[in-house]
TIRO-2110 file (N, C-alpha, C; in Angstrom, 1 decimal):
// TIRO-2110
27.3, 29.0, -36.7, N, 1, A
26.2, 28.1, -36.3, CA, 1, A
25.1, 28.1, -37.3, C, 1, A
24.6, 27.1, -37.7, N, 2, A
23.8, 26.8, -38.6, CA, 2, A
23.1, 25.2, -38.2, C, 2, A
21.5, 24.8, -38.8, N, 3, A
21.0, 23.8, -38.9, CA, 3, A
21.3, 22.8, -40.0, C, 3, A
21.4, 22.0, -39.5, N, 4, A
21.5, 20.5, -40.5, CA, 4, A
20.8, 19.7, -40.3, C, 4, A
19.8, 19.2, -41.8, N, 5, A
19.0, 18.2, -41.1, CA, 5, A
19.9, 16.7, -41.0, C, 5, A
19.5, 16.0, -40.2, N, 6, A
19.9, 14.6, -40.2, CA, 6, A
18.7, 13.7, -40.2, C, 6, A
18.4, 12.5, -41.0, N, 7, A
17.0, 11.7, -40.9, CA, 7, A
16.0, 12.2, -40.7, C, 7, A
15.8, 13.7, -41.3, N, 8, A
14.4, 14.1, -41.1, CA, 8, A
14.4, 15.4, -39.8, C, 8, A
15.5, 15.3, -39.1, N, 9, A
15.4, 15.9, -38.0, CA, 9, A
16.5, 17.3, -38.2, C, 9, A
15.9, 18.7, -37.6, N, 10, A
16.7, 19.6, -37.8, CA, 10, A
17.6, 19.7, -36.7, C, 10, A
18.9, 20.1, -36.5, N, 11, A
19.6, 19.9, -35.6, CA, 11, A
20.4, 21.3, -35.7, C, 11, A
20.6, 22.2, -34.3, N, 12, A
21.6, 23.1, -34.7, CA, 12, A
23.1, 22.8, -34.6, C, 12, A
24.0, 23.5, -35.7, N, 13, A
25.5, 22.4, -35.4, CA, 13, A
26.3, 23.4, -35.9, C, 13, A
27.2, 23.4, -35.2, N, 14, A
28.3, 24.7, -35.2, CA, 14, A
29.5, 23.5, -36.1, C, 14, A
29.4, 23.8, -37.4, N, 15, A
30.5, 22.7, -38.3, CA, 15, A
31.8, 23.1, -37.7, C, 15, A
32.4, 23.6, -37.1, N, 16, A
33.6, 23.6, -36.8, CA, 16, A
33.5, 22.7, -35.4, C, 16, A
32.8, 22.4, -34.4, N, 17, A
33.1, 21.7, -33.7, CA, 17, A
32.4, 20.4, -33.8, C, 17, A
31.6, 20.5, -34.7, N, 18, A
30.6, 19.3, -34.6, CA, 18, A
30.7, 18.4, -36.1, C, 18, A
30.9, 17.2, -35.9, N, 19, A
31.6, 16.6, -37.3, CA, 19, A
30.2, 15.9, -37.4, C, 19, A
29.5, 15.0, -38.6, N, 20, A
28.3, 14.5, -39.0, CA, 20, A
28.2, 13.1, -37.8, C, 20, A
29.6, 12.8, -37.6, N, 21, A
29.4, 11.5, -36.7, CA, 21, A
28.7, 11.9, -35.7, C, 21, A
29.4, 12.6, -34.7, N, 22, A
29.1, 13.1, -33.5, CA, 22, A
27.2, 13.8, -33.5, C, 22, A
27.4, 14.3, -34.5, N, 23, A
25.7, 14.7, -34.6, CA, 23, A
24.4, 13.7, -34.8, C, 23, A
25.1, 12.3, -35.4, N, 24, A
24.5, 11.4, -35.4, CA, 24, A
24.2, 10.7, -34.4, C, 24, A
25.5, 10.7, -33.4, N, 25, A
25.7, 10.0, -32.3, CA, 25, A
24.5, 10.3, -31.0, C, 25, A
24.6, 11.8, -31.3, N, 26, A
23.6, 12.7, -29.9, CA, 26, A
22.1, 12.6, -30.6, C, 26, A
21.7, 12.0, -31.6, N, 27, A
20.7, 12.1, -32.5, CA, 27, A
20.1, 11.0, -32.0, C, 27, A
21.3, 9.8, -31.9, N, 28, A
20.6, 8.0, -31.2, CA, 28, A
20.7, 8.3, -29.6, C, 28, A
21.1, 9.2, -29.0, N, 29, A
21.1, 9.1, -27.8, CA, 29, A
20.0, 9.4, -27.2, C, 29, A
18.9, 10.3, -28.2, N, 30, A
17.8, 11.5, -28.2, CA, 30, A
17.0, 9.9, -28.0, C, 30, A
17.0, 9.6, -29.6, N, 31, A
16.2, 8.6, -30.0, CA, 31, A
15.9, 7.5, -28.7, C, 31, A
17.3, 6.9, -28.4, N, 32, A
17.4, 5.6, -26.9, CA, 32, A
16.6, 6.5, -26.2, C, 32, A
16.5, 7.4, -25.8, N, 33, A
15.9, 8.4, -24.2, CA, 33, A
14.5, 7.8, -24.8, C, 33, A
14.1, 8.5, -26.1, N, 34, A
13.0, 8.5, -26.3, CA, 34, A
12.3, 6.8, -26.1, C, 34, A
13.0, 6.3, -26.6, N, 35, A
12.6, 4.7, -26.4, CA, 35, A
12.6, 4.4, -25.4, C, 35, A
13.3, 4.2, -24.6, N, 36, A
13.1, 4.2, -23.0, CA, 36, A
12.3, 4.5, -21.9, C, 36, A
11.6, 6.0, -22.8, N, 37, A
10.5, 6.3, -21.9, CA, 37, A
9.3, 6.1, -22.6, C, 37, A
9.0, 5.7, -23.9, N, 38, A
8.0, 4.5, -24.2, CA, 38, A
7.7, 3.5, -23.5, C, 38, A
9.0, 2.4, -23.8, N, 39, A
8.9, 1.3, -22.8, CA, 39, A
8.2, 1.5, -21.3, C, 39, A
8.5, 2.6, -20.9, N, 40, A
8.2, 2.7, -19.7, CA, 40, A
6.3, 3.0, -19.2, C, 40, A
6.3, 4.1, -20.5, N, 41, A
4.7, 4.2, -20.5, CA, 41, A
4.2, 3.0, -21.0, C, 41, A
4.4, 2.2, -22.0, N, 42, A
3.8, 1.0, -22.5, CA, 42, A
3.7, -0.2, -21.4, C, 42, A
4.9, -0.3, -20.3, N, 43, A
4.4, -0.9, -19.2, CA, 43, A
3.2, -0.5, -18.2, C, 43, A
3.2, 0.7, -18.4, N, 44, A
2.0, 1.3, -17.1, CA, 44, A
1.2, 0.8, -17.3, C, 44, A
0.7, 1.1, -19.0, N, 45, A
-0.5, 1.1, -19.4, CA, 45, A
-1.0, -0.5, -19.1, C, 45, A
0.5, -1.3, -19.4, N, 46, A
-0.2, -3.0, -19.3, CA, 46, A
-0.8, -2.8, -17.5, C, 46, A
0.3, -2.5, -16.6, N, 47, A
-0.7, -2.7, -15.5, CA, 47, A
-1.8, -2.0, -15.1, C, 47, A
-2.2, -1.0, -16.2, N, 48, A
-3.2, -0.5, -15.6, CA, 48, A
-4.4, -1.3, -16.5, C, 48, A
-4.1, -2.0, -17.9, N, 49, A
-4.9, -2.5, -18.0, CA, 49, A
-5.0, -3.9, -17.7, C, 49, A
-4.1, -4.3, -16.6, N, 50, A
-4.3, -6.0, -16.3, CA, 50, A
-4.9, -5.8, -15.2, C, 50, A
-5.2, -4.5, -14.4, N, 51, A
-5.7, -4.0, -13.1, CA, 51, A
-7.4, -3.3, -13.0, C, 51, A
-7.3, -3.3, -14.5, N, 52, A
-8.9, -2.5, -14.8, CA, 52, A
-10.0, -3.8, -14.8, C, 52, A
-11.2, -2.9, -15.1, N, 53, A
-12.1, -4.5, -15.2, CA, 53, A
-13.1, -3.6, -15.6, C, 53, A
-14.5, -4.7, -16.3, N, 54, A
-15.8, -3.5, -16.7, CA, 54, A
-16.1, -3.0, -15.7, C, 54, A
-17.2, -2.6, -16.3, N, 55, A
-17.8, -1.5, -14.8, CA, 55, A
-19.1, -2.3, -14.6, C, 55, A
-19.0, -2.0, -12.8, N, 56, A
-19.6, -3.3, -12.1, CA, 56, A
-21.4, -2.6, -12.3, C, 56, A
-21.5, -1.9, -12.4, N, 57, A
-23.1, -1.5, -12.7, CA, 57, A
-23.6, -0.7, -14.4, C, 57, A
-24.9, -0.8, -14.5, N, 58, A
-24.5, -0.4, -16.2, CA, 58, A
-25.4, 1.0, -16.0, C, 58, A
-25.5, 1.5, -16.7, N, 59, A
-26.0, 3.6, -16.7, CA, 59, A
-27.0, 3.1, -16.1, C, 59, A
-28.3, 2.5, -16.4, N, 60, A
-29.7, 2.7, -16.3, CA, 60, A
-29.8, 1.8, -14.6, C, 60, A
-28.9, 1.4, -14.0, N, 61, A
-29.1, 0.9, -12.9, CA, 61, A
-28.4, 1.9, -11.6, C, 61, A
-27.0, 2.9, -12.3, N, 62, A
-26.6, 3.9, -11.9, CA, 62, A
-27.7, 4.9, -11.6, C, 62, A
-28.6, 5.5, -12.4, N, 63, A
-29.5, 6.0, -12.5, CA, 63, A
-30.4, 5.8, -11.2, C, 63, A
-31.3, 4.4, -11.2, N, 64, A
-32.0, 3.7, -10.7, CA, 64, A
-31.3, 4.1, -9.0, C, 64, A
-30.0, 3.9, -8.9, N, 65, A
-29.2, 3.7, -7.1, CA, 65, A
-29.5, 5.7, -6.7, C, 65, A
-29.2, 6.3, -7.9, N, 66, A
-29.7, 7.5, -7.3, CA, 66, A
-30.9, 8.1, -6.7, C, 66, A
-31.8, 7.4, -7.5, N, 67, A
-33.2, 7.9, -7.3, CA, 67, A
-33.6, 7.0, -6.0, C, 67, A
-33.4, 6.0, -5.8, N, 68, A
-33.2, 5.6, -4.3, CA, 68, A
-33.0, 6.1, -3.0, C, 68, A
-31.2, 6.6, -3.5, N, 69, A
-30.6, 7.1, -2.6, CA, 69, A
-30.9, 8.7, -2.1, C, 69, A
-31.7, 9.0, -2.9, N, 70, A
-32.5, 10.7, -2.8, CA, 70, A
-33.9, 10.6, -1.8, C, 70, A
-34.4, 9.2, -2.3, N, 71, A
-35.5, 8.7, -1.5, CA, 71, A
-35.3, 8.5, 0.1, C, 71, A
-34.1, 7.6, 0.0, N, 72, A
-33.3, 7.7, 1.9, CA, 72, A
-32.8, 8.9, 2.3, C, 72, A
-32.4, 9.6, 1.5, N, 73, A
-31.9, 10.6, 2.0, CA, 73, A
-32.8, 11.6, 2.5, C, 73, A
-34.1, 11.6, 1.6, N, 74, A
-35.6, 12.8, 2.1, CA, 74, A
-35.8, 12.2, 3.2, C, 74, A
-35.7, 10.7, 3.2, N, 75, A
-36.3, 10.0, 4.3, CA, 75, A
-35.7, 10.8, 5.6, C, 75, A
-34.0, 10.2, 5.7, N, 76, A
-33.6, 10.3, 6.7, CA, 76, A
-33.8, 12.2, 7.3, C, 76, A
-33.6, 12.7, 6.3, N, 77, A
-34.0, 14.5, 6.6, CA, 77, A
-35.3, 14.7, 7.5, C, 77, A
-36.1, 13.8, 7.0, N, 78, A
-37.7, 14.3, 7.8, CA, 78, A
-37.1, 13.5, 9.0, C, 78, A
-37.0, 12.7, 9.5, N, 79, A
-36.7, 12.0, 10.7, CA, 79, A
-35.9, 12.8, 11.5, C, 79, A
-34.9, 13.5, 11.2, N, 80, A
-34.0, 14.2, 11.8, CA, 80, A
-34.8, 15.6, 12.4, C, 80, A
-35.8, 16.3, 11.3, N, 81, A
-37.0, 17.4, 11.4, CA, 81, A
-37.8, 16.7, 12.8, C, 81, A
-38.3, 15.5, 12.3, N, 82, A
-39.2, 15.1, 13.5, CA, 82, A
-38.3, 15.0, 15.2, C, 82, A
-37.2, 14.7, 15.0, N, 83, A
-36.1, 14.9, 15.9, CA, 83, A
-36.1, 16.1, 16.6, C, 83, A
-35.8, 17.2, 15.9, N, 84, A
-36.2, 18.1, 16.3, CA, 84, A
-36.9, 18.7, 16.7, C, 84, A
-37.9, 18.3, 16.2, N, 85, A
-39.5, 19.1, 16.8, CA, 85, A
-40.0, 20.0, 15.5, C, 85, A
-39.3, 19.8, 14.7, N, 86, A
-39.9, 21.4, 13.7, CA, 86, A
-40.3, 20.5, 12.6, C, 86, A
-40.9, 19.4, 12.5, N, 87, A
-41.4, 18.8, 11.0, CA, 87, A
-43.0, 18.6, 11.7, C, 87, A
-44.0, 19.0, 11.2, N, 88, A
-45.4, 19.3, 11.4, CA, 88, A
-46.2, 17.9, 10.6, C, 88, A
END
């Protein structure tokens, strides 16, 4: 048992059972798998980008919905305290 390279690629090949055809053969079969499962990621990616879109708000207005939503949120807290009885 020993390595042979074929196109670049090292391959382990026992020369008594394995003739250069045959190692070429299992070499395009590697290669098809490999293409096949390209193809298949290069589709996702199309629908994931025919499915994407910008982003519907930009940082400084992201920003802006927080400081808001901290504002309702103190809000609603004291209301809930006065609810209770324990906000002075």
């Amino acid at each position: 048992m020993g390595f042979r390279q074929i196109g670049g690629i090292f391959i382990i090949s026992n020369d008594k059972d394995m003739t250069q055809g045959k190692q070429i053969d299992i070499l395009w079969k590697a290669i098809n798998k490999q293409g096949r499962y390209i193809e298949s990621l290069e589709k996702e990616v199309a629908i994931l980008k025919k499915d994407s879109h910008p982003p519907v708000f930009k940082k400084e207005q992201c920003e802006d919905f927080n400081k808001r939503l901290e504002a309702v949120e103190a809000f609603i807290d004291n209301i809930q305290l006065i609810d209770k009885g324990e906000f002075n």
